[in-house]
Z-matrix of the N, CA and C atoms (Angstrom, degrees):
N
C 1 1.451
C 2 1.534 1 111.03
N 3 1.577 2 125.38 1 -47.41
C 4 0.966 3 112.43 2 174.68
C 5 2.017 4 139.22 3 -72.46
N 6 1.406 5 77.31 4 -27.27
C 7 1.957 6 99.99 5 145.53
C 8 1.359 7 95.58 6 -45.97
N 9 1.185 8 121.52 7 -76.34
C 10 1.882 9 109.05 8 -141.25
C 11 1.615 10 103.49 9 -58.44
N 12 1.261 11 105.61 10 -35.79
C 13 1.802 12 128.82 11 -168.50
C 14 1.391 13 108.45 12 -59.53
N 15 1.117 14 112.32 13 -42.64
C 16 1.756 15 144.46 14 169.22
C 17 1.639 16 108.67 15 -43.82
N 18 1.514 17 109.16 16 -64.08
C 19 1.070 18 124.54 17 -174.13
C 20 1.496 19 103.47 18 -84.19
N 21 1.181 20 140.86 19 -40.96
C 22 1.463 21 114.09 20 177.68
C 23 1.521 22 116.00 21 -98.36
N 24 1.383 23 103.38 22 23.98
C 25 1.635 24 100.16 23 158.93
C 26 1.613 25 104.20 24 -98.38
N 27 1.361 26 115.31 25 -36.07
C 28 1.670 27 131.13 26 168.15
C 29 1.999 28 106.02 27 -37.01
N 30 0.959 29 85.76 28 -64.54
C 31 1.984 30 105.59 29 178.89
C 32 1.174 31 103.43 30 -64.62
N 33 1.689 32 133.21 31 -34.32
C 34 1.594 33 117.98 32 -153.33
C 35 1.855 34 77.54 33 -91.08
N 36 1.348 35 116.34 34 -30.54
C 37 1.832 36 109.78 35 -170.89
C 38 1.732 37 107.39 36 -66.57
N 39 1.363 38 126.09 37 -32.86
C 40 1.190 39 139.75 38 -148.88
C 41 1.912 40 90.81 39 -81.45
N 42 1.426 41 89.56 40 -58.16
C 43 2.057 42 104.70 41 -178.09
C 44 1.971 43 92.97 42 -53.10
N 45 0.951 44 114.82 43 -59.61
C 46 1.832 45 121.73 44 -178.26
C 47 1.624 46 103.77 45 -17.75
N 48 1.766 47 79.92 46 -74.47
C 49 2.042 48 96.04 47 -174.61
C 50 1.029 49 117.37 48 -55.56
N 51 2.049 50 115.70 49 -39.49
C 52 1.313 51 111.80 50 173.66
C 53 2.072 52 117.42 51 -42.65
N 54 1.172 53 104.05 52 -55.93
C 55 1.346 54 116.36 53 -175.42
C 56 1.111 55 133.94 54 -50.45
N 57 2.019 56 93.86 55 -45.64
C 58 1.558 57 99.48 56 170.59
C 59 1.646 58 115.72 57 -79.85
N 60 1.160 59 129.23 58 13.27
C 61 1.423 60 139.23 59 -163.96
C 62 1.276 61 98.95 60 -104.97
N 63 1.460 62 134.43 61 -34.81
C 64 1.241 63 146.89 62 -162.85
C 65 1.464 64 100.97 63 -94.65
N 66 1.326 65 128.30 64 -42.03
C 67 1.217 66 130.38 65 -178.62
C 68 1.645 67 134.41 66 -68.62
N 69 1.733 68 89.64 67 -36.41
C 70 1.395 69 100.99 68 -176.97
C 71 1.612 70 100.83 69 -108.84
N 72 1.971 71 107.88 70 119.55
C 73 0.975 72 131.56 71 -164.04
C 74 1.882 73 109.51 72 -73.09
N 75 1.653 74 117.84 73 119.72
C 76 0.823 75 112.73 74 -170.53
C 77 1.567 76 127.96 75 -73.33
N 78 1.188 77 126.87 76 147.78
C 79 1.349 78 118.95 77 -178.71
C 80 1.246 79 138.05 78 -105.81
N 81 0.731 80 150.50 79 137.96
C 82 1.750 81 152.75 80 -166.32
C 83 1.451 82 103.55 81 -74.09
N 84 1.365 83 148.54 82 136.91
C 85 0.960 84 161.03 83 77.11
C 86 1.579 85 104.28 84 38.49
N 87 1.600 86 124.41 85 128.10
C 88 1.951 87 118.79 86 176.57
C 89 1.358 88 96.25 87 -78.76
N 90 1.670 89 115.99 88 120.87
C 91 1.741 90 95.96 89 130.36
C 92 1.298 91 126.70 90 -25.43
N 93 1.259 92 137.55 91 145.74
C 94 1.444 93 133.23 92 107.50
C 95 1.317 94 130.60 93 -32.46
N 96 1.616 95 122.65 94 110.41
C 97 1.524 96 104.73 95 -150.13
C 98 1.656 97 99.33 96 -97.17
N 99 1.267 98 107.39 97 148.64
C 100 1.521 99 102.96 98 174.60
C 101 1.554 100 117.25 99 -95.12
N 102 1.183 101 107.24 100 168.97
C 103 1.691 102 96.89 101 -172.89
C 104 1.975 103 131.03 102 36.53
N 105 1.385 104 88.72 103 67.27
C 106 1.723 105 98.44 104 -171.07
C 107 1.829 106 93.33 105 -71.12
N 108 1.013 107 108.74 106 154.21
C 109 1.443 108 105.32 107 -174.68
C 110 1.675 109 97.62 108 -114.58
N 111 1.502 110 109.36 109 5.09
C 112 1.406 111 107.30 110 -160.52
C 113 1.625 112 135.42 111 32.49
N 114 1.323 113 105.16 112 37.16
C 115 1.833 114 127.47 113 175.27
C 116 1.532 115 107.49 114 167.42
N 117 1.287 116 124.57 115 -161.55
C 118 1.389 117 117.61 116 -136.11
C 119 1.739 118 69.40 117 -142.01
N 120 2.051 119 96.69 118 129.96
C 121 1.941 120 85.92 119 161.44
C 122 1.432 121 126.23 120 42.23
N 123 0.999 122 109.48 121 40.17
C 124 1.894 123 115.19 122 162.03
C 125 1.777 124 117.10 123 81.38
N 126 1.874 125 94.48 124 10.20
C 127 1.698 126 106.25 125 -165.48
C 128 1.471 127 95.33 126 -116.08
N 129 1.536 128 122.60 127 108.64
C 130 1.483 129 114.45 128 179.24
C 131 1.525 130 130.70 129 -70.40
N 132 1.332 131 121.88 130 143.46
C 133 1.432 132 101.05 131 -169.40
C 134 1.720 133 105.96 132 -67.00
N 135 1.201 134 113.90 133 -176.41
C 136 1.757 135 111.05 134 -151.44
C 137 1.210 136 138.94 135 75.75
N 138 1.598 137 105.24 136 -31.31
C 139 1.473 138 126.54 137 -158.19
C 140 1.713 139 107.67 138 -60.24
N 141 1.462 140 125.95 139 137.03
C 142 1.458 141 128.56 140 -163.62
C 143 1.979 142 76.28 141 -72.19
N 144 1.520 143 88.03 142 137.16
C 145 1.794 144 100.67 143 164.43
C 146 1.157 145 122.31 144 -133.11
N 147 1.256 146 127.23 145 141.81
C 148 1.636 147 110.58 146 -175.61
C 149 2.226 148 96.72 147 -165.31
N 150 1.145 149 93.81 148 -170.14
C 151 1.663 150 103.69 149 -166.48
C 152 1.761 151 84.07 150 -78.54
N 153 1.675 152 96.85 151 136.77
C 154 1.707 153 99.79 152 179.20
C 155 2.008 154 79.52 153 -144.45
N 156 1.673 155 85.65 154 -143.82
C 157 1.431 156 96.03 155 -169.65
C 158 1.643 157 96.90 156 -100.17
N 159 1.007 158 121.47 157 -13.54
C 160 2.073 159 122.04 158 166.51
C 161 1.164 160 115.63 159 -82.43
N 162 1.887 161 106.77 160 -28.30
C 163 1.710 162 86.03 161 -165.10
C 164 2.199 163 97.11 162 -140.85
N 165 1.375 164 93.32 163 150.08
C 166 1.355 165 90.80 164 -159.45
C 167 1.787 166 83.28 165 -126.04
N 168 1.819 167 106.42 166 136.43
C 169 1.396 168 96.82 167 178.91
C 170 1.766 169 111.10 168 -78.12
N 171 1.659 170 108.80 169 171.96
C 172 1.522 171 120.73 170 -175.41
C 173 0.924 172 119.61 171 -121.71
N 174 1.751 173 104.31 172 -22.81
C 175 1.706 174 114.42 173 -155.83
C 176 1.290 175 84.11 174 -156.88
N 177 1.627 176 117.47 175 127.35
C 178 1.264 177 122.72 176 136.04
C 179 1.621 178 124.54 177 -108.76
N 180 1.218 179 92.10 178 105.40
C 181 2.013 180 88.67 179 -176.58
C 182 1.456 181 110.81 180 -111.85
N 183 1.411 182 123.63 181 37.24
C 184 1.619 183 141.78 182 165.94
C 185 1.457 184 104.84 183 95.26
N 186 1.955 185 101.55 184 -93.65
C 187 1.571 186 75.44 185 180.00
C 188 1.086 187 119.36 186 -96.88
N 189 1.327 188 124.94 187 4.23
C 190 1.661 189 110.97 188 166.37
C 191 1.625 190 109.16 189 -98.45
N 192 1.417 191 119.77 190 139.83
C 193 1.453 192 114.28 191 157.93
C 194 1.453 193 127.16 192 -143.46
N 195 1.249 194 96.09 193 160.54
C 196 1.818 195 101.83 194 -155.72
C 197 1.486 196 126.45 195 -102.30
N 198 0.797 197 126.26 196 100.63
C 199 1.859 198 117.06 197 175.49
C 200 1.403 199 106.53 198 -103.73
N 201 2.047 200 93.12 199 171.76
C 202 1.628 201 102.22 200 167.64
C 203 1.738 202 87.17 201 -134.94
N 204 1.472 203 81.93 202 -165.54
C 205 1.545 204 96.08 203 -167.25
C 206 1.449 205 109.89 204 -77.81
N 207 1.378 206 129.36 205 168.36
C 208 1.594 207 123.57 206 170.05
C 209 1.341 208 104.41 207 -92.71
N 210 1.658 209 111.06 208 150.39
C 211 1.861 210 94.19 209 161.15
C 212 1.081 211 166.57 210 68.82
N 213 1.983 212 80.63 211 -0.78
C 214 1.667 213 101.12 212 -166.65
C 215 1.433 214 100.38 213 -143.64
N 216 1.280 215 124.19 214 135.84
C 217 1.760 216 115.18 215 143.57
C 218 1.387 217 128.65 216 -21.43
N 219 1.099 218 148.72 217 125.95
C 220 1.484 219 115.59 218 152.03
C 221 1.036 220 128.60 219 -89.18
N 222 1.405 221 137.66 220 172.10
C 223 1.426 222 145.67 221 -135.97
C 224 1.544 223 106.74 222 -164.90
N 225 1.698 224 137.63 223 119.89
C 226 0.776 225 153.10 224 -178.06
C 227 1.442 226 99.44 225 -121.40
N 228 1.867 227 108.73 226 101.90
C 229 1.431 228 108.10 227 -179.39
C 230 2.076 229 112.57 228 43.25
N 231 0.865 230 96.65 229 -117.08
C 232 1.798 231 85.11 230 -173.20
C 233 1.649 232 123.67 231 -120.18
N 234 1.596 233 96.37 232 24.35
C 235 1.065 234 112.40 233 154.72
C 236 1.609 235 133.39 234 -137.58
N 237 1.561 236 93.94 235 162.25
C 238 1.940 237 88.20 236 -159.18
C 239 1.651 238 105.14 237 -89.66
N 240 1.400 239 123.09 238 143.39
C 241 1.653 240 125.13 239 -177.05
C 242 1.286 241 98.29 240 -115.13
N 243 1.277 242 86.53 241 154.38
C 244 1.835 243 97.47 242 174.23
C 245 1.270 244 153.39 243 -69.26
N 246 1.788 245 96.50 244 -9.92
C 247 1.295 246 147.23 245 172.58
C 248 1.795 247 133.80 246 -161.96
N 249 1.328 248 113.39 247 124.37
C 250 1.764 249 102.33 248 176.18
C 251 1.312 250 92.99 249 -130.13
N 252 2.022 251 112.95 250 127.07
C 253 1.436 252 88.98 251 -175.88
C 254 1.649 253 78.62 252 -123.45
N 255 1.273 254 115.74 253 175.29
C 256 1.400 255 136.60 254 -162.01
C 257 1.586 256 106.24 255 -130.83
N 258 1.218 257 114.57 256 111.93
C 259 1.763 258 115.66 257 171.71
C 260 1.147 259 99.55 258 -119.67
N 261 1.456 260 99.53 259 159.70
C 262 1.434 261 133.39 260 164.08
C 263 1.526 262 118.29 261 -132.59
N 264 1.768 263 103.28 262 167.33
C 265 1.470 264 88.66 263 -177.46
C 266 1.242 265 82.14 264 -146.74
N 267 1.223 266 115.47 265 172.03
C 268 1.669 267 115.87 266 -133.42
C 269 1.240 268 139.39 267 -26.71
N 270 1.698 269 113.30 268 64.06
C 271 1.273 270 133.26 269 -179.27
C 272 1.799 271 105.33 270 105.12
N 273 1.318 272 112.64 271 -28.38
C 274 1.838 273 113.80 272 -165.39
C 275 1.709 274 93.32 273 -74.88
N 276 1.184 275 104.34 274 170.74
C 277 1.379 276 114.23 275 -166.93
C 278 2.137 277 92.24 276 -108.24
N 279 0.990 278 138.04 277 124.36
C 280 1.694 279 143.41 278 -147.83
C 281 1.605 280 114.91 279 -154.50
N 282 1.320 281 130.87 280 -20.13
C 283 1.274 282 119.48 281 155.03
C 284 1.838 283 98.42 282 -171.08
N 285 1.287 284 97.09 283 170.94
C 286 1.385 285 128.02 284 172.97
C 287 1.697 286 110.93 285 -128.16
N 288 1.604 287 97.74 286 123.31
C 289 1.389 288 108.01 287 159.22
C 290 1.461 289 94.15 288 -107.18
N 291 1.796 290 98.44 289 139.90
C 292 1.625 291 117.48 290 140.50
C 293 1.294 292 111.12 291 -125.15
N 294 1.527 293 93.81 292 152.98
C 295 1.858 294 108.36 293 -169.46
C 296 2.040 295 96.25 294 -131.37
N 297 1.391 296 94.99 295 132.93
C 298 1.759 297 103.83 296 179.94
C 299 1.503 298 90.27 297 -150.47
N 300 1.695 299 81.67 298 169.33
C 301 1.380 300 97.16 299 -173.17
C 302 1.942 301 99.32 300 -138.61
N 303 1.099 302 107.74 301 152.66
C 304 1.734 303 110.29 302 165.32
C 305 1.934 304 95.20 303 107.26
N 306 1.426 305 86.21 304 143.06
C 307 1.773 306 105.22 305 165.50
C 308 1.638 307 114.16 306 -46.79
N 309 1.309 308 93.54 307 -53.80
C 310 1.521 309 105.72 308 -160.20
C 311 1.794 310 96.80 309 -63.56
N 312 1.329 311 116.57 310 -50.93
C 313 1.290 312 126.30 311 -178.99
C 314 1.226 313 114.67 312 -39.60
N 315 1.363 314 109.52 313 -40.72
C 316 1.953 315 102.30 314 -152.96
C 317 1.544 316 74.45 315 -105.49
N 318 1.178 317 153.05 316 -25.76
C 319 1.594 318 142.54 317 -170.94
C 320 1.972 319 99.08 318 -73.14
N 321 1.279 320 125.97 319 -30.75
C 322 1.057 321 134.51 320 130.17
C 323 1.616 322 137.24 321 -33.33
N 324 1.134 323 110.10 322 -61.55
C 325 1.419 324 112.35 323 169.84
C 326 1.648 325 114.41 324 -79.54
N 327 1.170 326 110.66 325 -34.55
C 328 1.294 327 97.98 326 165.09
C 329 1.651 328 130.59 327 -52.00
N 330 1.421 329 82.93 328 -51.97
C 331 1.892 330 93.74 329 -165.87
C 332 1.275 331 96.31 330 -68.13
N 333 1.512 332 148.74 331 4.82
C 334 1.430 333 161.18 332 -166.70
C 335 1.518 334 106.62 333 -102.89
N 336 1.689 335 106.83 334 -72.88
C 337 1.764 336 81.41 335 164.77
C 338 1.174 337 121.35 336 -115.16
N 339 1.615 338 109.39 337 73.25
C 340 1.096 339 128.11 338 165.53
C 341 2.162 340 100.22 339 -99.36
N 342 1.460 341 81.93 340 -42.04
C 343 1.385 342 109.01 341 -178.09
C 344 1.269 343 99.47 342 -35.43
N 345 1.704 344 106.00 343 -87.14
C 346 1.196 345 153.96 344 -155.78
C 347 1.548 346 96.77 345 -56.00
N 348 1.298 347 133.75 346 -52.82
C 349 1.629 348 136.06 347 -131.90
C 350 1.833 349 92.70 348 -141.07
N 351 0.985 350 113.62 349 18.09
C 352 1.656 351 75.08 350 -162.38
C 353 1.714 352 127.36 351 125.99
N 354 1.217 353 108.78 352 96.33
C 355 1.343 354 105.12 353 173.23
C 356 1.691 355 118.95 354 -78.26
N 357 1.277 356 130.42 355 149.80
C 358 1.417 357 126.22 356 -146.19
C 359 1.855 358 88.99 357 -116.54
N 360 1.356 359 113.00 358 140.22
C 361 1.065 360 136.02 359 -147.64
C 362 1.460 361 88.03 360 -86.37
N 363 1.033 362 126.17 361 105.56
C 364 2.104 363 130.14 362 170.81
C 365 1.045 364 117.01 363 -100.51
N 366 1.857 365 124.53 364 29.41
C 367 1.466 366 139.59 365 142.41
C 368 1.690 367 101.48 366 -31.19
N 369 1.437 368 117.62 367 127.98
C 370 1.480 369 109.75 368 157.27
C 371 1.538 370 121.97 369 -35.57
N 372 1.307 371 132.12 370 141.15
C 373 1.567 372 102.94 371 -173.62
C 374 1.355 373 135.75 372 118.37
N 375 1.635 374 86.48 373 -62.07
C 376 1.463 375 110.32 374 170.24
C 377 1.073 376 145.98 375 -61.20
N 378 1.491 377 108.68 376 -49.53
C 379 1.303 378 151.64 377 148.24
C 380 1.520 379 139.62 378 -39.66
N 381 0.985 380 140.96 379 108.65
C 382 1.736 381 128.24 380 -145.78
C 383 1.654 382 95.98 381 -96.22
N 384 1.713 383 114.60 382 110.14
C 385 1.051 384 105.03 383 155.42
C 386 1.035 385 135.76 384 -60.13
N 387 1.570 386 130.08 385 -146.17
C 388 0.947 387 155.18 386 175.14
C 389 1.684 388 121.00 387 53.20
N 390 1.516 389 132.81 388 -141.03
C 391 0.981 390 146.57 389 -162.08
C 392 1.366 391 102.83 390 -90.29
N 393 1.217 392 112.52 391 -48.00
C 394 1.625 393 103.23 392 -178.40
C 395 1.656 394 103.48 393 -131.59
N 396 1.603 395 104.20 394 123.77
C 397 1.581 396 115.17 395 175.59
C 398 1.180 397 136.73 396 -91.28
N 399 1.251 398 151.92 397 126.88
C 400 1.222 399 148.35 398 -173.03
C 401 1.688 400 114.61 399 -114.40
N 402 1.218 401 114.47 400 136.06
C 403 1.131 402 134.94 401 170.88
C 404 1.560 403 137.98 402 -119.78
N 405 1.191 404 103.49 403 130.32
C 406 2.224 405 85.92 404 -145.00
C 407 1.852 406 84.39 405 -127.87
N 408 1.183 407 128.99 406 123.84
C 409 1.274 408 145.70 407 147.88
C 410 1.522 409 131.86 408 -90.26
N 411 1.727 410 108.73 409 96.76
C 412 1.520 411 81.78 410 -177.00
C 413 1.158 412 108.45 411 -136.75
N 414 1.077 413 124.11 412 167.80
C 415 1.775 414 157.12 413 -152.79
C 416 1.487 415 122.65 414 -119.74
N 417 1.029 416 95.32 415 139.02
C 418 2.081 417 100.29 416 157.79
C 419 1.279 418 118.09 417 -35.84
N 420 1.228 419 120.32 418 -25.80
C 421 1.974 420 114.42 419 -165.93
C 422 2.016 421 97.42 420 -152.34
N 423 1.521 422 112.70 421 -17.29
C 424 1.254 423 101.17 422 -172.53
C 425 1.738 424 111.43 423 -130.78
N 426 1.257 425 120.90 424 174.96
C 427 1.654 426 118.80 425 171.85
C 428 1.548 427 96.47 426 -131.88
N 429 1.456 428 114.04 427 158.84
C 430 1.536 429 118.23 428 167.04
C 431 1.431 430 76.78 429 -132.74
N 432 1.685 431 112.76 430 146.58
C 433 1.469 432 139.97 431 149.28
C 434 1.221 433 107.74 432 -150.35
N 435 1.803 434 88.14 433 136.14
C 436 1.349 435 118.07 434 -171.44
C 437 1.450 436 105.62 435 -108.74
N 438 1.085 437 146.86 436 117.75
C 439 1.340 438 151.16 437 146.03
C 440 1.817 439 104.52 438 -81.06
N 441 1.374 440 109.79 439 119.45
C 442 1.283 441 113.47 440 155.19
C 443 1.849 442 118.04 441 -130.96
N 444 1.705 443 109.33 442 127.12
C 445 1.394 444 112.70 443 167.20
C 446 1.519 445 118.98 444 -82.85
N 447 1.311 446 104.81 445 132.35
C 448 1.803 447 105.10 446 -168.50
C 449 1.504 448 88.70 447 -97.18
N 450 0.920 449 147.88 448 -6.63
C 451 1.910 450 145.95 449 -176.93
C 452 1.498 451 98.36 450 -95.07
N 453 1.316 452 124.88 451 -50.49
C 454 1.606 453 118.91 452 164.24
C 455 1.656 454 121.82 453 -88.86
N 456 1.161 455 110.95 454 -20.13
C 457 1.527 456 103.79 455 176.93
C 458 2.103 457 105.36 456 89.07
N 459 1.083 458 111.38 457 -13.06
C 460 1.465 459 116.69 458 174.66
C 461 1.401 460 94.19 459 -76.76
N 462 1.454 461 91.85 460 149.38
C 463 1.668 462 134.36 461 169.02
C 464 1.649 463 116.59 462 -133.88
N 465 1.265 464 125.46 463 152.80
C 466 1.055 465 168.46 464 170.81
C 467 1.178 466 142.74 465 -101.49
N 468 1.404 467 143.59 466 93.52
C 469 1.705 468 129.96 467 -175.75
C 470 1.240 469 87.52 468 -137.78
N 471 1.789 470 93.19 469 145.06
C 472 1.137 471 122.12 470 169.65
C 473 1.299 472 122.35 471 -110.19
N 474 1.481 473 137.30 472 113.81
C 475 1.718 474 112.32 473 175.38
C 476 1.530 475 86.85 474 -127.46
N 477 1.347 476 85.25 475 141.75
C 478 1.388 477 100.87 476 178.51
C 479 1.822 478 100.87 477 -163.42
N 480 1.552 479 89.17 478 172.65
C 481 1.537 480 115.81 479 -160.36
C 482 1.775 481 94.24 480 -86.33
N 483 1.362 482 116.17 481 125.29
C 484 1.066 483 123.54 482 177.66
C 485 2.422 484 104.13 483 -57.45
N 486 1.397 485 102.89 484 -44.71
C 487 0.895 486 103.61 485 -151.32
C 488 1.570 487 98.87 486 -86.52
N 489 1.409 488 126.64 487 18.91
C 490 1.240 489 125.41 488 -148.64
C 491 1.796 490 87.54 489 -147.46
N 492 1.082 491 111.54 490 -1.16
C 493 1.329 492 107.11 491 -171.16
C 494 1.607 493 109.56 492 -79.29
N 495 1.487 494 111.24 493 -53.92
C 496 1.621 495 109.01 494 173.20
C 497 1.785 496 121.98 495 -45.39
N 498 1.609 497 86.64 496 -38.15
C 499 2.069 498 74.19 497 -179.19
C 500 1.225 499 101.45 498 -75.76
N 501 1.377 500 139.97 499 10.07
C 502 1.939 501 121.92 500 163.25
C 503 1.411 502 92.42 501 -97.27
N 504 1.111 503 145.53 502 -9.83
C 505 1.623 504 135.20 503 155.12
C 506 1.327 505 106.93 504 -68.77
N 507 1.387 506 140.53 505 -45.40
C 508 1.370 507 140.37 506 -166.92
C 509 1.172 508 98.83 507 -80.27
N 510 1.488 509 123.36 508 -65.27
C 511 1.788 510 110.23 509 166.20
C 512 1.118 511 126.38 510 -10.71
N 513 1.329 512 98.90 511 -52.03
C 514 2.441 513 103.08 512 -171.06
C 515 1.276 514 95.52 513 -84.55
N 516 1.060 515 134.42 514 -34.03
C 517 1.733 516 124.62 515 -174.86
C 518 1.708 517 112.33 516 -35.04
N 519 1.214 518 128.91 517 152.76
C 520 1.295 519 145.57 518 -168.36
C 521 1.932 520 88.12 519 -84.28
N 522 1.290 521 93.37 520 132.64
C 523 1.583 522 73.28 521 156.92
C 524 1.360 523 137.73 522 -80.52
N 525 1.242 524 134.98 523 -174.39
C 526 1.422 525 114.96 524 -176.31
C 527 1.570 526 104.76 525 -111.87
């Protein structure tokens, strides 16, 4: 009896890990990114940003605020996304989200800053299986992360300013 008890507490632990293994999305390992440009497209992070004739704000949420471009498609290397929005936090210019969708797109954006940043290490291991992949590039002054869903085909990048990253954590904080 205590055999059998043995063994299906053994099996009920084994099914556990199975589950939690499936759930929690694996992650890739950062490049080391090459050629940090320390800002996004020829715009340094820090840089004073505000509403001009390129960029029109979207979001004002105090101290962070958000624009996109005026007038134009946007374009990630040689493909077009569905959105690039541009924040700052108290006035400095501190990360870029872009958001796309489609195979072809992110096989595009990939092979772009793969170019640009860093080829991504495809050691068994290395590589983030499963359903949704992540890809993390980082730098002396900047990070790229890529979230891509293979069940929706959406992607995600983040570039942002290493040194600019904590005040968008302090921003959301509750005040005291």
């Amino acid at each position: 009896m205590h055999g059998l008890i043995f063994i299906l507490r053994k099996r009920w632990l084994t099914v556990r890990l199975a589950i939690v293994a499936m759930l929690v999305p694996v992650a890739a390992l950062a490049v080391p990114m090459h050629n940090d440009s320390n800002g996004f497209e020829g715009v340094p992070w820090g840089a004073s940003f505000s509403e001009s004739e390129t960029f029109m704000k979207v979001e004002d949420g105090g101290r962070v605020q958000t624009y996109e471009l005026k007038g134009t498609s946007p374009t990630l290397g040689p493909a077009p996304v569905d959105s690039m929005r541009f924040s700052t936090i108290d006035g400095k210019f501190a990360r870029v989200i872009v958001r796309y969708n489609s195979k072809e797109t992110h096989d595009r954006i990939l092979g772009y800053l793969q170019r640009q940043f860093g080829q991504l290490d495809r050691t068994p291991g290395q590589v983030a299986g499963g359903v949704v992949k992540f890809f993390d590039w980082q730098g002396p002054d900047s990070d790229i992360i890529l979230r891509y869903d293979v069940r929706t085909s959406q992607g995600i990048i983040f570039f942002e300013s290493q040194a600019f990253r904590a005040k968008f954590t302090e921003s959301n904080a509750p005040a005291p």
